[in-house]
PyMOL commands that place a pseudoatom at each C-alpha (Angstrom):
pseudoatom trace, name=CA, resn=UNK, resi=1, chain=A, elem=C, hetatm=0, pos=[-0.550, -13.138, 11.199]
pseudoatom trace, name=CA, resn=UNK, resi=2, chain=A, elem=C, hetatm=0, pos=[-0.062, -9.596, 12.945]
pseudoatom trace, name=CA, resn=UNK, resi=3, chain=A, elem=C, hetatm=0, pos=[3.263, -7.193, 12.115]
pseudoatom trace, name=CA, resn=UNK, resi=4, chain=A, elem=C, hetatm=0, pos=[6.307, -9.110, 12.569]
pseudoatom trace, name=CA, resn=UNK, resi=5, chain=A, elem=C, hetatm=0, pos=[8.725, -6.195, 12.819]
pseudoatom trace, name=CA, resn=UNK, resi=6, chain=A, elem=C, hetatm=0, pos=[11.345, -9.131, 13.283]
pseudoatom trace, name=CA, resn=UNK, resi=7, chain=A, elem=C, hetatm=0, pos=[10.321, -11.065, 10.100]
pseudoatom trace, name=CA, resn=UNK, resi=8, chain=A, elem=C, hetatm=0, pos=[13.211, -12.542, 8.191]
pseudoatom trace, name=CA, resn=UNK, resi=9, chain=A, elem=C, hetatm=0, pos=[11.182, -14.992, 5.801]
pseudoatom trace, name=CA, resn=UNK, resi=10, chain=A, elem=C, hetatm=0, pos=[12.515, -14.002, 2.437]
pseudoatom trace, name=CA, resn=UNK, resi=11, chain=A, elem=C, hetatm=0, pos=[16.751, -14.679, 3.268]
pseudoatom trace, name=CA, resn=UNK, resi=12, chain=A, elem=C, hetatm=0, pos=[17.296, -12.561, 0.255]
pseudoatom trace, name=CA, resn=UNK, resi=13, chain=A, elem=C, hetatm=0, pos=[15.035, -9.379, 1.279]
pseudoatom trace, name=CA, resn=UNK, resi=14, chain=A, elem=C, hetatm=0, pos=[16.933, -9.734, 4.677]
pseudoatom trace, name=CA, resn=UNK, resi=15, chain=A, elem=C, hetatm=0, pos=[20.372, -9.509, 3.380]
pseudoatom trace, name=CA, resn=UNK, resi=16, chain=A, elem=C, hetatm=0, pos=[19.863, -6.958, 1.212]
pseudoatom trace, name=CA, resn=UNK, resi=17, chain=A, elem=C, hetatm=0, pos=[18.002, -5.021, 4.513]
pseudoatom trace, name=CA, resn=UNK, resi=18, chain=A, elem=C, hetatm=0, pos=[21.575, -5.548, 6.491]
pseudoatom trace, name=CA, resn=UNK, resi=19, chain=A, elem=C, hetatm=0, pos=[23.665, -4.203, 3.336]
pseudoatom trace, name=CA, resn=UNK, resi=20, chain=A, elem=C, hetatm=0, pos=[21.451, -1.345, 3.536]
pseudoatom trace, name=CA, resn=UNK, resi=21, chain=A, elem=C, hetatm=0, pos=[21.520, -0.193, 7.234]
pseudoatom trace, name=CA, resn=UNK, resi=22, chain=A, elem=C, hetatm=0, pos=[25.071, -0.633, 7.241]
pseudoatom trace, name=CA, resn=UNK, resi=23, chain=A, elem=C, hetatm=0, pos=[25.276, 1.994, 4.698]
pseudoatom trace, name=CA, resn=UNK, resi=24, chain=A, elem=C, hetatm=0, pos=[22.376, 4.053, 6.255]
pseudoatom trace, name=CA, resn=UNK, resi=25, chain=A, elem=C, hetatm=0, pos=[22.409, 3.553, 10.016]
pseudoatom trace, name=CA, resn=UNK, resi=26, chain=A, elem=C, hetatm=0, pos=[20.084, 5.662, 10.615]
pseudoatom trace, name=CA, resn=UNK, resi=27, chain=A, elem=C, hetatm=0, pos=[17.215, 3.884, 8.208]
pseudoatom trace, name=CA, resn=UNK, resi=28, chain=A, elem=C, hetatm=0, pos=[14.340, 2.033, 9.884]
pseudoatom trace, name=CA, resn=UNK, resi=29, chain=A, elem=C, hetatm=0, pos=[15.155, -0.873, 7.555]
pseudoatom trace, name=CA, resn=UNK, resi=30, chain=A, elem=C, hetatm=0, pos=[13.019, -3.366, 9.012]
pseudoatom trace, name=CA, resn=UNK, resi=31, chain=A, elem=C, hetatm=0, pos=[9.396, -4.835, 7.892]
pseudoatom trace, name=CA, resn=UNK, resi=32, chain=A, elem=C, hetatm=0, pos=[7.249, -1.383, 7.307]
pseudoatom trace, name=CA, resn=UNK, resi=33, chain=A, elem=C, hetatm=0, pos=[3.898, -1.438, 9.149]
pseudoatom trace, name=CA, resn=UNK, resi=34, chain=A, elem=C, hetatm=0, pos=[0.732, -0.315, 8.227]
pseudoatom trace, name=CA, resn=UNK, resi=35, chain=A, elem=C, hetatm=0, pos=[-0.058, 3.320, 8.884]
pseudoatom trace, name=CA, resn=UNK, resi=36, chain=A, elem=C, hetatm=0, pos=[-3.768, 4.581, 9.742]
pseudoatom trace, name=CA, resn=UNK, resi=37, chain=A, elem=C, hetatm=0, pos=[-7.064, 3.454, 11.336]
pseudoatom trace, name=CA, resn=UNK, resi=38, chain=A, elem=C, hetatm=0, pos=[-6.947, -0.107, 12.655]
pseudoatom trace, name=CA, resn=UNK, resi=39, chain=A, elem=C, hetatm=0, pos=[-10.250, -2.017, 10.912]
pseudoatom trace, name=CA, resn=UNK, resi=40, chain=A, elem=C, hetatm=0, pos=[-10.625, 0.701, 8.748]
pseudoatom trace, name=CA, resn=UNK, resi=41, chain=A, elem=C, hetatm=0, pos=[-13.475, 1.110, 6.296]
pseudoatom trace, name=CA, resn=UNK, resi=42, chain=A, elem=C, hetatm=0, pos=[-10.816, 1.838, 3.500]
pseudoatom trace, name=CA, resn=UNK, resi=43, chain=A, elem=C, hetatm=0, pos=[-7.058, 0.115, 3.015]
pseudoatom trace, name=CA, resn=UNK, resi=44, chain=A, elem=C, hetatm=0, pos=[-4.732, 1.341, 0.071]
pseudoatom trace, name=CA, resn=UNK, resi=45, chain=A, elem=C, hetatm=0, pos=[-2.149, -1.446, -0.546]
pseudoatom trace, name=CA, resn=UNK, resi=46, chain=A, elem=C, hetatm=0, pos=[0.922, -0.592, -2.164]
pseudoatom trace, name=CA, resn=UNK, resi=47, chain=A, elem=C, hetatm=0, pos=[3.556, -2.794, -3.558]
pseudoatom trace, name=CA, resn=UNK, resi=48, chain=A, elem=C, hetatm=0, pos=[6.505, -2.513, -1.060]
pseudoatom trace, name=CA, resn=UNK, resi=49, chain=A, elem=C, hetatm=0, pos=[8.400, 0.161, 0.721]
pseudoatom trace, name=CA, resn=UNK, resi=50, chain=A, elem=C, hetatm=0, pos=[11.031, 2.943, -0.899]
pseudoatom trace, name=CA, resn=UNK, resi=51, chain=A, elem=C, hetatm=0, pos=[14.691, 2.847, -0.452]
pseudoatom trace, name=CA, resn=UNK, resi=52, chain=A, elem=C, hetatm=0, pos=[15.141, 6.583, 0.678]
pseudoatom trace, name=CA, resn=UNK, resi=53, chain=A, elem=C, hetatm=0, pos=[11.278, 6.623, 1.828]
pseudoatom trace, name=CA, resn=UNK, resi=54, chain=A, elem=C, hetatm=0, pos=[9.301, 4.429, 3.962]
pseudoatom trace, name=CA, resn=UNK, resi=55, chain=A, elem=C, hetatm=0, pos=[12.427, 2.139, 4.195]
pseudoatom trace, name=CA, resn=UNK, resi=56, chain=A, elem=C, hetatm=0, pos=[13.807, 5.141, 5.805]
pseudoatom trace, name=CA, resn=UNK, resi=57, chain=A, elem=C, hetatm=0, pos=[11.302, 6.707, 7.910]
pseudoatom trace, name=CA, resn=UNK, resi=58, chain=A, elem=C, hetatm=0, pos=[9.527, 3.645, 8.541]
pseudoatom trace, name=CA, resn=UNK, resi=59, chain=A, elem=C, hetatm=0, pos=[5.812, 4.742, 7.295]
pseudoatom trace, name=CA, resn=UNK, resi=60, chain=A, elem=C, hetatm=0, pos=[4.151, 3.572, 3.961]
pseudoatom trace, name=CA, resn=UNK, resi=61, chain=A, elem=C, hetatm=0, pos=[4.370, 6.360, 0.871]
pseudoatom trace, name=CA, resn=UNK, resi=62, chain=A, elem=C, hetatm=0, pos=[6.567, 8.560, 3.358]
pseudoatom trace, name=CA, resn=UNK, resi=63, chain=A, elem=C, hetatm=0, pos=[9.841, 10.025, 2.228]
pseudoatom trace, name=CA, resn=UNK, resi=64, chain=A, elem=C, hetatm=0, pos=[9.824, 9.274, -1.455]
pseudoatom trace, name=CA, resn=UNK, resi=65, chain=A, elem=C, hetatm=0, pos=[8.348, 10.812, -4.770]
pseudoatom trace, name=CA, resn=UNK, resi=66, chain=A, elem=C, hetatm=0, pos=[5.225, 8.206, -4.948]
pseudoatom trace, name=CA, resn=UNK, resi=67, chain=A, elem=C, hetatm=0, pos=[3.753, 9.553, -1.590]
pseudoatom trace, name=CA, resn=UNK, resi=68, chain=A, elem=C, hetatm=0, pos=[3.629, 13.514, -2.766]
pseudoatom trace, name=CA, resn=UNK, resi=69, chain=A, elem=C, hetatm=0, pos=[0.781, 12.572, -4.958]
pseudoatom trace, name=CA, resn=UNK, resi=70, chain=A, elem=C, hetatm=0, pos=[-1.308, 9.961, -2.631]
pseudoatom trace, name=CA, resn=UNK, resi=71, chain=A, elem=C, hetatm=0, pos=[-1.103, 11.859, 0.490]
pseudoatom trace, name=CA, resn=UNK, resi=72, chain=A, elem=C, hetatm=0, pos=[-2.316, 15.092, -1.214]
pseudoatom trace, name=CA, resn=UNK, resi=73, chain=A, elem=C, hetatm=0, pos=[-5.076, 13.023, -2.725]
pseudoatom trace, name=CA, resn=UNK, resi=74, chain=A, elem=C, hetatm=0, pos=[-5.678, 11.809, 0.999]
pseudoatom trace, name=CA, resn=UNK, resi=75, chain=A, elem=C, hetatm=0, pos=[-6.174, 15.299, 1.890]
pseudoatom trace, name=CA, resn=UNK, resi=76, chain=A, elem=C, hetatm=0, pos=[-7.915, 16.693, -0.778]
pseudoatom trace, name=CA, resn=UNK, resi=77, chain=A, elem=C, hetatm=0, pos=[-10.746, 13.681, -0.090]
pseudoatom trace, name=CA, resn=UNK, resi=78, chain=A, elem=C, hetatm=0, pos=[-10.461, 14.250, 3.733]
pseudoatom trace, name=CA, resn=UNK, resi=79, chain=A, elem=C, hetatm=0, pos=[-8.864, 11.120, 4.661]
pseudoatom trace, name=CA, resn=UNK, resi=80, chain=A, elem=C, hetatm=0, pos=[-6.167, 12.880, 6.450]
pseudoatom trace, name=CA, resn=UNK, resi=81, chain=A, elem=C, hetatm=0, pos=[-5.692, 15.938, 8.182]
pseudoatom trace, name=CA, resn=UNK, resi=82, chain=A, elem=C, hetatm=0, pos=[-2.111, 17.187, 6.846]
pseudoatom trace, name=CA, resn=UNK, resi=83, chain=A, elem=C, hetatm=0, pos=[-1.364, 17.033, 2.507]
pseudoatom trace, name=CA, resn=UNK, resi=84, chain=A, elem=C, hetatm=0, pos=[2.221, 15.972, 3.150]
pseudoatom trace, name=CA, resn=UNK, resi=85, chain=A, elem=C, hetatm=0, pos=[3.308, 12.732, 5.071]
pseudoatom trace, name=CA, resn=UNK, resi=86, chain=A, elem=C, hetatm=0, pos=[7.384, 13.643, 6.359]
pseudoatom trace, name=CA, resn=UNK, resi=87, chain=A, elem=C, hetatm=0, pos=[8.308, 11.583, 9.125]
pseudoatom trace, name=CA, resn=UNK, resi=88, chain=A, elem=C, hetatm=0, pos=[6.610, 9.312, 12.068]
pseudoatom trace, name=CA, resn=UNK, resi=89, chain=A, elem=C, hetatm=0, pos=[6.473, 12.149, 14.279]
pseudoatom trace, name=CA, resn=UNK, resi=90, chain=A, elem=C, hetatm=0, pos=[5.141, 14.826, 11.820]
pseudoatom trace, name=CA, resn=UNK, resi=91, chain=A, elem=C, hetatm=0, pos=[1.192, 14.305, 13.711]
pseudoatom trace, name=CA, resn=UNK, resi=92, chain=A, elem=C, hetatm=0, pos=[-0.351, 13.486, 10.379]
pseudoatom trace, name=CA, resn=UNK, resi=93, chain=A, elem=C, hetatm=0, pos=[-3.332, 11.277, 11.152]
pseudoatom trace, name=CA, resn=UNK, resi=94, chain=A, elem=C, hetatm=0, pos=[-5.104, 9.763, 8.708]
pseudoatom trace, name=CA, resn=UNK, resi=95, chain=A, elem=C, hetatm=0, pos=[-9.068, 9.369, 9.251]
pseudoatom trace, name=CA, resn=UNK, resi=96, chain=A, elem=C, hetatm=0, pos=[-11.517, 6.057, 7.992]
pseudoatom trace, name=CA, resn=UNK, resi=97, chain=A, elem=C, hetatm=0, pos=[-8.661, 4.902, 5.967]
pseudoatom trace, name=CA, resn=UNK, resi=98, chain=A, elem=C, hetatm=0, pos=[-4.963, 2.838, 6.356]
pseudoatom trace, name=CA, resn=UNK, resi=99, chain=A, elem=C, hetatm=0, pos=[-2.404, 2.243, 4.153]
pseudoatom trace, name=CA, resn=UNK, resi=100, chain=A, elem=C, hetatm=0, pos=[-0.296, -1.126, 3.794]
pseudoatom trace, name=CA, resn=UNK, resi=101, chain=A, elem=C, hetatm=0, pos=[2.011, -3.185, 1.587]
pseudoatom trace, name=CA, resn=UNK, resi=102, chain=A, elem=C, hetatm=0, pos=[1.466, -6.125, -0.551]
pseudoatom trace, name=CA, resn=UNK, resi=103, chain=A, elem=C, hetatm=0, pos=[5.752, -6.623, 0.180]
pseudoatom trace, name=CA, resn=UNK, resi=104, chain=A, elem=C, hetatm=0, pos=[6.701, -5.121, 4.387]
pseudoatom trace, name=CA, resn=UNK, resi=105, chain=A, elem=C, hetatm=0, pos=[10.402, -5.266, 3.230]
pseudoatom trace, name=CA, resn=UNK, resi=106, chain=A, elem=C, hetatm=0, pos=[12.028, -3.365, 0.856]
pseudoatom trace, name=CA, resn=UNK, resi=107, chain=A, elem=C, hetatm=0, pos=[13.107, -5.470, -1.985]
pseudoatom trace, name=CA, resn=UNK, resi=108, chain=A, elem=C, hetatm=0, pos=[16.419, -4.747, -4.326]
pseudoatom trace, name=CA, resn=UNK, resi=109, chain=A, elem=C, hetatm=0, pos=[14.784, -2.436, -7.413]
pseudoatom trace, name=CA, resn=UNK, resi=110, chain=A, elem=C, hetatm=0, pos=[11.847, -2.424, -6.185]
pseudoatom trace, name=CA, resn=UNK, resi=111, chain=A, elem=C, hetatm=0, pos=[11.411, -5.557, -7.302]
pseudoatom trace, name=CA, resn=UNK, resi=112, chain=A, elem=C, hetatm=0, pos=[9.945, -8.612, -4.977]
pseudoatom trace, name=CA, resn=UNK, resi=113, chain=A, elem=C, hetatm=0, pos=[10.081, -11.943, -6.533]
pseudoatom trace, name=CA, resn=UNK, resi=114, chain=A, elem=C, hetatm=0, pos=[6.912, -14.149, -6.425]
pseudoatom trace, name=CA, resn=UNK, resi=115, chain=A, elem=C, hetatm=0, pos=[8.132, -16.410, -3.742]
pseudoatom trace, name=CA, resn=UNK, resi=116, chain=A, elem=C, hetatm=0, pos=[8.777, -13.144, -1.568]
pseudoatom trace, name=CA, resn=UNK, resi=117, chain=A, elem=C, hetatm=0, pos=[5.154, -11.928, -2.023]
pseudoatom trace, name=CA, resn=UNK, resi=118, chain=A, elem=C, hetatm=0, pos=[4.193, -15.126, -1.240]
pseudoatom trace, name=CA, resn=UNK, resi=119, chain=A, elem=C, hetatm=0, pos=[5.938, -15.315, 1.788]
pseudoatom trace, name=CA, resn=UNK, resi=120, chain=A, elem=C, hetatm=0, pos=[4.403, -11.733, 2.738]
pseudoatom trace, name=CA, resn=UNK, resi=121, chain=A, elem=C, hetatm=0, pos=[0.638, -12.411, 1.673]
pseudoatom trace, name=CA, resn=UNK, resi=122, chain=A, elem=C, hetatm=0, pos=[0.086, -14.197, 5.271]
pseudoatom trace, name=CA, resn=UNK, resi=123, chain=A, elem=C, hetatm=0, pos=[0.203, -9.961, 7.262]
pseudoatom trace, name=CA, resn=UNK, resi=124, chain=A, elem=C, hetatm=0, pos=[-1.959, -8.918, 4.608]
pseudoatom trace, name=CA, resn=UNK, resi=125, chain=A, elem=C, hetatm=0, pos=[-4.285, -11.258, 4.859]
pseudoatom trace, name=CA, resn=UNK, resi=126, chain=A, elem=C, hetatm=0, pos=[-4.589, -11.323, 8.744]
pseudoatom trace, name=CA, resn=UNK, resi=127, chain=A, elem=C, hetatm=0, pos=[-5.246, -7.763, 7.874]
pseudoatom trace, name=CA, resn=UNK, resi=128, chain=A, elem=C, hetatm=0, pos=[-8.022, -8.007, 5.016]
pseudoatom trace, name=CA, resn=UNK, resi=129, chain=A, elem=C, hetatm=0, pos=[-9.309, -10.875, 7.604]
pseudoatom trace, name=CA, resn=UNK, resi=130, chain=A, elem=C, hetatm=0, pos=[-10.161, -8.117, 9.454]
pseudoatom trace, name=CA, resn=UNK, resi=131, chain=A, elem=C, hetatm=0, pos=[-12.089, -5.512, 8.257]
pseudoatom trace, name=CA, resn=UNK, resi=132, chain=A, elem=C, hetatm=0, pos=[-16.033, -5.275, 8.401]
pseudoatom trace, name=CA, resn=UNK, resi=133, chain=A, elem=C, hetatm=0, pos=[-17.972, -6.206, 5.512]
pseudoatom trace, name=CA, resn=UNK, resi=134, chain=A, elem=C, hetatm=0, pos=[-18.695, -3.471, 2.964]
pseudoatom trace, name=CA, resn=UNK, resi=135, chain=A, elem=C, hetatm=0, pos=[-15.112, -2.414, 3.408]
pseudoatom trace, name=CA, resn=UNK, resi=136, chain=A, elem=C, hetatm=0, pos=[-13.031, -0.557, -0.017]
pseudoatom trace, name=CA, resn=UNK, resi=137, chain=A, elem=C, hetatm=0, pos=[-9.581, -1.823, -0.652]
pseudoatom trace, name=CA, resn=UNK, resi=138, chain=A, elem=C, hetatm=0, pos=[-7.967, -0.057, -3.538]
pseudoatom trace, name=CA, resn=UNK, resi=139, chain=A, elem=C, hetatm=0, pos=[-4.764, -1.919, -5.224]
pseudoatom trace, name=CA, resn=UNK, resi=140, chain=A, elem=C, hetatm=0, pos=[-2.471, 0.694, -6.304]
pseudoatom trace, name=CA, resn=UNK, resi=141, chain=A, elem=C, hetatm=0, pos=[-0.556, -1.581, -9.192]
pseudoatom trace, name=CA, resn=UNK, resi=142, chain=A, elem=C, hetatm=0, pos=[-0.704, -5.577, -10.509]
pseudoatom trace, name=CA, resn=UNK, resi=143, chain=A, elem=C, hetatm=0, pos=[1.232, -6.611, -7.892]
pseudoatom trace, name=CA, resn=UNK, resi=144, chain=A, elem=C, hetatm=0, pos=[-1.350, -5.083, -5.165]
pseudoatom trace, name=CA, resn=UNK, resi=145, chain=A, elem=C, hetatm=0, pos=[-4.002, -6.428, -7.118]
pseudoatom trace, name=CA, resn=UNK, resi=146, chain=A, elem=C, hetatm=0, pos=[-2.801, -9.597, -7.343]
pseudoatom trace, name=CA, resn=UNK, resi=147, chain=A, elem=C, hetatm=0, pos=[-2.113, -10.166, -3.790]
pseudoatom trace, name=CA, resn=UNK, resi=148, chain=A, elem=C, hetatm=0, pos=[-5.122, -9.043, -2.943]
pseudoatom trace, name=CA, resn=UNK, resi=149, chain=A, elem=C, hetatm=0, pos=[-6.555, -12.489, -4.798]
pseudoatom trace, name=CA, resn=UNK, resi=150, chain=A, elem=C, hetatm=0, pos=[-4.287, -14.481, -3.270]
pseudoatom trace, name=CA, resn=UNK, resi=151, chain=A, elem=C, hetatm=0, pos=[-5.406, -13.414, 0.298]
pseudoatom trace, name=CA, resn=UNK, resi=152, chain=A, elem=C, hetatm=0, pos=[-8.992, -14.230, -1.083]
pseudoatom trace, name=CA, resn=UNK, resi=153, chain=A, elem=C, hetatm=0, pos=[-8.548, -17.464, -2.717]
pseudoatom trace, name=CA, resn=UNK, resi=154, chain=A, elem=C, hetatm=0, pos=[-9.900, -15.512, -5.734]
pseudoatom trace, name=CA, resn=UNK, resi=155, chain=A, elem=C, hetatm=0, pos=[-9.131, -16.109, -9.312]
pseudoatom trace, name=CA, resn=UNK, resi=156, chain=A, elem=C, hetatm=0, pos=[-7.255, -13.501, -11.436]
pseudoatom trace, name=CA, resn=UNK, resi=157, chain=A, elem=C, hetatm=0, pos=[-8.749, -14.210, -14.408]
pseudoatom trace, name=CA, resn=UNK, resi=158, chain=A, elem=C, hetatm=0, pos=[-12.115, -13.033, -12.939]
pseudoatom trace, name=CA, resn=UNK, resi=159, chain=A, elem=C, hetatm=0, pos=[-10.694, -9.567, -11.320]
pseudoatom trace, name=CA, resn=UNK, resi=160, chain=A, elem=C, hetatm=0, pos=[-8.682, -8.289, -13.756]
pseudoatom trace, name=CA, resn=UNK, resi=161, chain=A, elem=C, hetatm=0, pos=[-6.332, -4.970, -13.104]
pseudoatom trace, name=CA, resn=UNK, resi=162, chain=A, elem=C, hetatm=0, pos=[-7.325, -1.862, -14.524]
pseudoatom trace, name=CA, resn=UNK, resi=163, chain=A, elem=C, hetatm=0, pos=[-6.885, 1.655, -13.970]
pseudoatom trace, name=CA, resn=UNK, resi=164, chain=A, elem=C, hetatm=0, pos=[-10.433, 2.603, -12.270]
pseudoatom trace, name=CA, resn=UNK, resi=165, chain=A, elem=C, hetatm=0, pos=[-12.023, -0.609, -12.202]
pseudoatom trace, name=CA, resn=UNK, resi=166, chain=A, elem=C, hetatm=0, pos=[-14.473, -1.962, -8.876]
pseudoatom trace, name=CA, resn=UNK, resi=167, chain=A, elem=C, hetatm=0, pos=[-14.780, -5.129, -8.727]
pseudoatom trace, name=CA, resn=UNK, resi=168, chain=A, elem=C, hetatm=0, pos=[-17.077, -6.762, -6.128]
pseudoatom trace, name=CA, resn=UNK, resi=169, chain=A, elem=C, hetatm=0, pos=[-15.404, -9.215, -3.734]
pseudoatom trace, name=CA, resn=UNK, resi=170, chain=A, elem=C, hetatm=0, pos=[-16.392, -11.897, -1.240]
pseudoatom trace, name=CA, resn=UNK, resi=171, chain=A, elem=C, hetatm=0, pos=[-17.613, -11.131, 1.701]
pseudoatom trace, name=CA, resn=UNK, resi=172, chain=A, elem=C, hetatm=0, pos=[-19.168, -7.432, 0.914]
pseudoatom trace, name=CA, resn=UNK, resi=173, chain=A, elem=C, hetatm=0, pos=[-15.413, -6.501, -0.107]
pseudoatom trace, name=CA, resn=UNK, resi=174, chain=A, elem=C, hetatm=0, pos=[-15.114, -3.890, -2.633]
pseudoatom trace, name=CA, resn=UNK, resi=175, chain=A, elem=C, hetatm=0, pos=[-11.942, -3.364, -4.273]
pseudoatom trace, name=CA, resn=UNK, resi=176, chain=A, elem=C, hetatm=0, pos=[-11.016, -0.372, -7.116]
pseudoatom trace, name=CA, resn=UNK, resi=177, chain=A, elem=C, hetatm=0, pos=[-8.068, -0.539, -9.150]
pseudoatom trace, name=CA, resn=UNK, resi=178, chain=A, elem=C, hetatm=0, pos=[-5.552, 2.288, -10.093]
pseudoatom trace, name=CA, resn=UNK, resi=179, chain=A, elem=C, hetatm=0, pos=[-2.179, 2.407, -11.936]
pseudoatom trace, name=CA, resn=UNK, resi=180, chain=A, elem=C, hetatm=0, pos=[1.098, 2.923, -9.062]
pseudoatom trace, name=CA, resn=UNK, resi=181, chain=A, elem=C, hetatm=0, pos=[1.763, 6.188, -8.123]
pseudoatom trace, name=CA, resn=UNK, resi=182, chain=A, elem=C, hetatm=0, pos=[5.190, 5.807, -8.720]
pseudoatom trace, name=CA, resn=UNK, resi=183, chain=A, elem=C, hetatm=0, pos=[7.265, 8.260, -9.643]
pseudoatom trace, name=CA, resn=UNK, resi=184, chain=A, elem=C, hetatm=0, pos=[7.823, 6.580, -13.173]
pseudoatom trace, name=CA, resn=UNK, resi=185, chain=A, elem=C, hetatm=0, pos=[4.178, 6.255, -13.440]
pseudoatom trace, name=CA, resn=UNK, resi=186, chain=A, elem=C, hetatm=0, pos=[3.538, 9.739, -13.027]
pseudoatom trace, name=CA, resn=UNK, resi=187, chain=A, elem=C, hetatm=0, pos=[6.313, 11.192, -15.142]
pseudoatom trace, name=CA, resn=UNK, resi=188, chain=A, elem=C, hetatm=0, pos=[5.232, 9.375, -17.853]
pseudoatom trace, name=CA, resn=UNK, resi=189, chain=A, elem=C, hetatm=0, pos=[1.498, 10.649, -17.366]
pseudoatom trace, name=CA, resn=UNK, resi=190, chain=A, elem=C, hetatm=0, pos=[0.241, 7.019, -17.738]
pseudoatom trace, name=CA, resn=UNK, resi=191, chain=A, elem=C, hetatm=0, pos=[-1.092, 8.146, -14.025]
pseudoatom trace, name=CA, resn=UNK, resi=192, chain=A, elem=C, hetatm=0, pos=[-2.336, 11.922, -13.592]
pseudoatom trace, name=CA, resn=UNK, resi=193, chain=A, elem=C, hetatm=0, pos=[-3.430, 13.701, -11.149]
pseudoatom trace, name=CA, resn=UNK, resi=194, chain=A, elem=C, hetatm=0, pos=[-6.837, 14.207, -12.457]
pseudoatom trace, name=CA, resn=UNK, resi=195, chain=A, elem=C, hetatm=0, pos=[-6.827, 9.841, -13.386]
pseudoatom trace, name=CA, resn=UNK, resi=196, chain=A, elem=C, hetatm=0, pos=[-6.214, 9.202, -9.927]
pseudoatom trace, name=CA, resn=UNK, resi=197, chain=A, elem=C, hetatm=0, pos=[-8.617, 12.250, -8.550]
pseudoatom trace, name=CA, resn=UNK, resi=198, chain=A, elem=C, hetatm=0, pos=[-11.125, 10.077, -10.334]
pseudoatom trace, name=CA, resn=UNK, resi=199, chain=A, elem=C, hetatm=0, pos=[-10.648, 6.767, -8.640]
pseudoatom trace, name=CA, resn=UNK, resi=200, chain=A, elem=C, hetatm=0, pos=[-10.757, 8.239, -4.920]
pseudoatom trace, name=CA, resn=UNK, resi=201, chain=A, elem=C, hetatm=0, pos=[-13.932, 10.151, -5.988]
pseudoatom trace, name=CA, resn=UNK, resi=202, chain=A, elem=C, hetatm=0, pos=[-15.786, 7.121, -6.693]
pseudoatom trace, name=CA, resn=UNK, resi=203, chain=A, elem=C, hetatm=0, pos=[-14.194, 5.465, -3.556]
pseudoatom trace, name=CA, resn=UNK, resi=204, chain=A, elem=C, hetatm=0, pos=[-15.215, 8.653, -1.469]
pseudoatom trace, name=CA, resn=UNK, resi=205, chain=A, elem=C, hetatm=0, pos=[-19.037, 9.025, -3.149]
pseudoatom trace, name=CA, resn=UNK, resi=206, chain=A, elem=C, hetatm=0, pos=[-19.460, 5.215, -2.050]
pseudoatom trace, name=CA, resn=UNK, resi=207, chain=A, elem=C, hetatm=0, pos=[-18.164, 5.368, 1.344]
pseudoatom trace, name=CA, resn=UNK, resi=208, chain=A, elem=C, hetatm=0, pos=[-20.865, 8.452, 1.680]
pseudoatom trace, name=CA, resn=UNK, resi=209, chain=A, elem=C, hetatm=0, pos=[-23.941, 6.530, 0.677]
for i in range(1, 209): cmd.bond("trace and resi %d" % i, "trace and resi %d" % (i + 1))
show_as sticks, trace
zoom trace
C-alpha cells in the first residue's frame, strides 16, 4: 500500500497525534513519509518518527538528536549532498539512498505496540516490494529489523539483530544491521561514531562493486 498521509489505523497512535497538534499547531503530525530516491538501491528504516523532529517537520531523522549523527554519516559516504537535514525546504537531497519508518506515526514514548507495527508493516512492504534485486536495506534497531521479516515472511530466528551484521535475503535483498542512533544510544556509547562509520562502509564498498 502507498503513503496514506490520512491513515488512522492504530485509534491509539491517532489520538495521541490530535493531543499533540493541539498543543503544537504548527507540527506536521500526520503519518511521516519516506524521504529520498524512489526505488532506491539503499533504504534505512528507522523505528518511528520524533516528537519535536520528524513529527514536527514532517521528514524522517529531521529535527531531533538521532538525525545529527545519520545525516552526517549520509554525507560523509556521499549519499547526500548537505551533512545536516533542518526542515523540508532546506534543499538537502539525498542520492541512491531513502530513508523510511518501520512505525509512519509517532507513537507515545517512542514506543509502538506490536499490533501498531503490525498495522504499519503493509507501507513498508509495498515499499520493500519495490526495489530491484540486489538492493541494501539497513535496520537501524530490533524493531526495524524485525519488521523487515515480517514484510518478508522471513523467520527471526534465522536473521538475528546485531550491530554490523549482513544477512542475505530473498530475492537478492541484502540487509545490515546497526544499533538505533538514538540519542540514548549514542550517549551511552553502545553506538559510536566510528561503530556506525563501520556499517555504512561496508554498505558503501558493496554498492561500489
Amino acid at each position: 500500500m502507498e503513503y496514506d498521509a490520512s491513515c488512522k489505523d492504530c485509534k491509539r497512535l491517532s489520538f495521541f497525534l490530535a493531543q499533540v497538534k493541539n498543543r503544537n499547531p504548527d507540527y506536521f503530525c500526520k503519518p511521516v513519509p519516506s524521504f529520498g530516491q524512489k526505488n532506491p538501491p539503499f533504504l534505512i528504516v528507522g523505528l518511528a518518527p520524533g516528537m519535536h523532529g520528524a513529527n514536527k517537520t514532517g521528514r524522517p531523522f529531521t529535527g531531533d538528536h538521532a538525525g545529527i549523527l545519520l545525516y552526517k554519516t549520509l554525507y560523509k559516504f556521499g549519499f547526500s549532498n548537505l551533512e545536516t537535514s533542518k526542515s523540508v525546504d532546506d534543499n538537502l537531497i539525498l542520492k541512491n539512498c531513502a530513508i523510511t519508518n518501520a512505525v509512519k506515526c509517532l507513537p507515545p514514548d517512542n514506543k509502538p505496540n506490536h499490533q501498531e507495527i503490525n498495522n504499519c508493516n503493509k507501507f513498508l512492504q509495498s515499499e520493500i516490494s519495490e526495489l530491484k534485486q540486489g538492493s541494501i536495506l539497513l535496520a537501524l534497531g530490533l524493531i526495524a529489523h524485525n519488521a523487515i521479516m515480517t514484510t518478508l515472511n522471513l523467520t527471526k530466528k534465522e536473521y538475528k539483530f546485531s550491530h554490523g551484521a549482513r544477512h542475505n535475503l530473498p530475492n537478492n535483498l541484502v540487509m545490515y544491521d546497526s544499533y538505533h542512533c538514538s540519542r540514548y544510544n549514542t550517549q551511552t556509547k553502545r553506538l559510536t561514531e566510528e561503530m556506525f562509520h563501520e556499517v555504512f562502509l561496508s554498505i558503501k564498498t558493496e554498492m561500489e562493486r
